[in-house]
N, C-alpha and C positions, 0 to 999 in steps of 0.2 A: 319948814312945816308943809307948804305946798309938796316937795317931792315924795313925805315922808305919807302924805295923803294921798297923793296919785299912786305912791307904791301899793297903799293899802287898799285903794280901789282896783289896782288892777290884778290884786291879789286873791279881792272879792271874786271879780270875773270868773278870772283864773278857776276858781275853788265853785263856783256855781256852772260853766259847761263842761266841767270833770263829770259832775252831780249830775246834770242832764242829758252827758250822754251815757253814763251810766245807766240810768234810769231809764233809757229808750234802747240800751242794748236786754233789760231784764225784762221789758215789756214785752219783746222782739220774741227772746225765749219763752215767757209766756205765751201770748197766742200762738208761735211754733208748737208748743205743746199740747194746748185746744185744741189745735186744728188737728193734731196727730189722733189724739184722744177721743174726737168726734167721730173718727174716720174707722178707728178701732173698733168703737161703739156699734155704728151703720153695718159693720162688717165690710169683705172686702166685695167688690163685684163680679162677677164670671157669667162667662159666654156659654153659651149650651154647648156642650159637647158630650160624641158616645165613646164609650171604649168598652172593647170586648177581648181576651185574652183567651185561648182554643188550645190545650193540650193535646197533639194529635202525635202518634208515634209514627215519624216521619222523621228520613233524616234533614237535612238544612234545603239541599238541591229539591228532593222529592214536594217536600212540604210549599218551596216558593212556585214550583209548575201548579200544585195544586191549587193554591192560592189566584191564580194566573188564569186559570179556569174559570174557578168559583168565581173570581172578576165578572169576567165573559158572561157567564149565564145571571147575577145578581145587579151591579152596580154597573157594567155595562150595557146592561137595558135601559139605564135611566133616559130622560130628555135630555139631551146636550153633553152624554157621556165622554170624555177623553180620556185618556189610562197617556200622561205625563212620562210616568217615569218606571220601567220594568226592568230591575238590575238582578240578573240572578246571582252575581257573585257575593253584591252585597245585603240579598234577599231581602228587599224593596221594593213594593210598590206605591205610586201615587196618583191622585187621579182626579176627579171631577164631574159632579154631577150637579142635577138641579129636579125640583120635583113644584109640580102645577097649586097654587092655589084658589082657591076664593072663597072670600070673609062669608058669615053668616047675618054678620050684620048691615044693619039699612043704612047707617052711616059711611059715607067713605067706600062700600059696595067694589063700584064699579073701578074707584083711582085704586083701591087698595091689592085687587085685581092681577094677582102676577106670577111671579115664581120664587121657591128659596133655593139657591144655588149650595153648595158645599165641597169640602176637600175631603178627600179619605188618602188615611195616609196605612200601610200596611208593612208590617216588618216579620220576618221570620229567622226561627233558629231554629237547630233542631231538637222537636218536639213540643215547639211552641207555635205560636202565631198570633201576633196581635192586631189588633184596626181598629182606628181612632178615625171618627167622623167629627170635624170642626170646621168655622167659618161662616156656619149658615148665616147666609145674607137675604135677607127679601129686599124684592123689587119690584113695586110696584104699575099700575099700567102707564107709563106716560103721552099714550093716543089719546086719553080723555080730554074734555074741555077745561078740564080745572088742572090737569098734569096730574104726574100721579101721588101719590103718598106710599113711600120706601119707611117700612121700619128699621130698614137695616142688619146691622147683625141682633140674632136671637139670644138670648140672654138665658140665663137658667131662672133667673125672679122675675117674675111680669111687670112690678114697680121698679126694675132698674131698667126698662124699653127708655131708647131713648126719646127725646121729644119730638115730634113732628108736628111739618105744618100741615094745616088743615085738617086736624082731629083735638078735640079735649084732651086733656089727659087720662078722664077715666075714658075714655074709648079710645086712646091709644093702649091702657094697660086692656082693657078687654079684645082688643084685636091681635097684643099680641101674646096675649094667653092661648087664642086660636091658634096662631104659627106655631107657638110653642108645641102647643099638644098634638099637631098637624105634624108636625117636624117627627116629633119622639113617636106617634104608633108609625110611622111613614118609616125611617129609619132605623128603628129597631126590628120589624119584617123584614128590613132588608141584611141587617145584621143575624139576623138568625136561619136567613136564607144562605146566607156566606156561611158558617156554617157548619148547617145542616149537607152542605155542598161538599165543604172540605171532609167531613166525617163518612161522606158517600163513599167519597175516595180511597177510605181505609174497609172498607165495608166489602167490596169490591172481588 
């Protein structure tokens, strides 16, 4: 009787952490699928970026010297301009700029204080040409007494900035509504400079 009872307890066991990990493997998928579901919901997040696409009748060679130009006179004006990478075979260019800010508001003023840096990356074929500005970063002043406040990279939603210290969050999302909008007329003049550049050159 004892064995036939210990069989029967340990069969109990047996049949109850079957049960229990069952039961923590369905839970597992559930909140896996909350968690997916929430995320779906929020939508997804994205970084500010421009892109602009120039139909110019040019062949692949002419259109990338052009483009090489339009550099020079548009996005190599910037502060802290560097032109990276100039491939004419693979009709590439890449490069580097950054452009001055300062907040409007009384909060945070002086730390917030800085520059937004960016990548411009530039491709051509013939009779195209495209330029993708991405990576804007701000950086803010850290000579101040309090160091500075970096919002980082620029977002395309103002409620997805990310958190910093020494600002609220509604005056992080209002500072970087500025960058934002600061960024986009500032960048898009300069994209419409490039061009109005490139189109000179057919004009010509």
């Amino acid at each position: 009787m004892w064995c036939k009872g210990n069989l029967t307890t340990t069969l109990s066991g047996s049949i109850l952490q079957a049960l229990m990990r069952a039961s923590l493997v369905f839970l597992t998928m559930v909140f896996s699928w909350l968690a997916s579901a929430s995320a779906l919901a929020q939508g997804p997040v994205a970084l500010l970026t421009f892109s602009r696409s120039v139909s110019i009748p040019l062949n692949a060679v002419q259109l990338h010297d052009a483009a090489s130009e339009a550099w020079t006179w548009t996005f190599g004006k910037e502060p802290g301009a560097r032109l990276l990478l100039n491939d004419r075979s693979a009709g590439m260019l890449k490069g580097t700029g950054r452009l001055n800010f300062r907040s409007r508001m009384l909060t945070g003023r002086e730390e917030s204080m800085g520059t937004m840096s960016y990548q411009v990356m530039v491709q051509v074929h013939a009779g195209e040409c495209r330029v993708t500005i991405s990576d804007i970063t701000h950086t803010g002043n850290r000579n101040t007494a309090r160091g500075g406040i970096h919002l980082r990279q620029i977002m395309r939603a103002d409620e997805d900035a990310q958190k910093t210290t020494g600002l609220s969050r509604s005056n992080v999302i209002r500072l970087h509504a500025e960058l934002r909008m600061a960024a986009t007329e500032h960048l898009s003049n300069l994209l419409q400079a490039f061009e109005a550049r490139l189109r000179a050159k057919v004009d010509r």
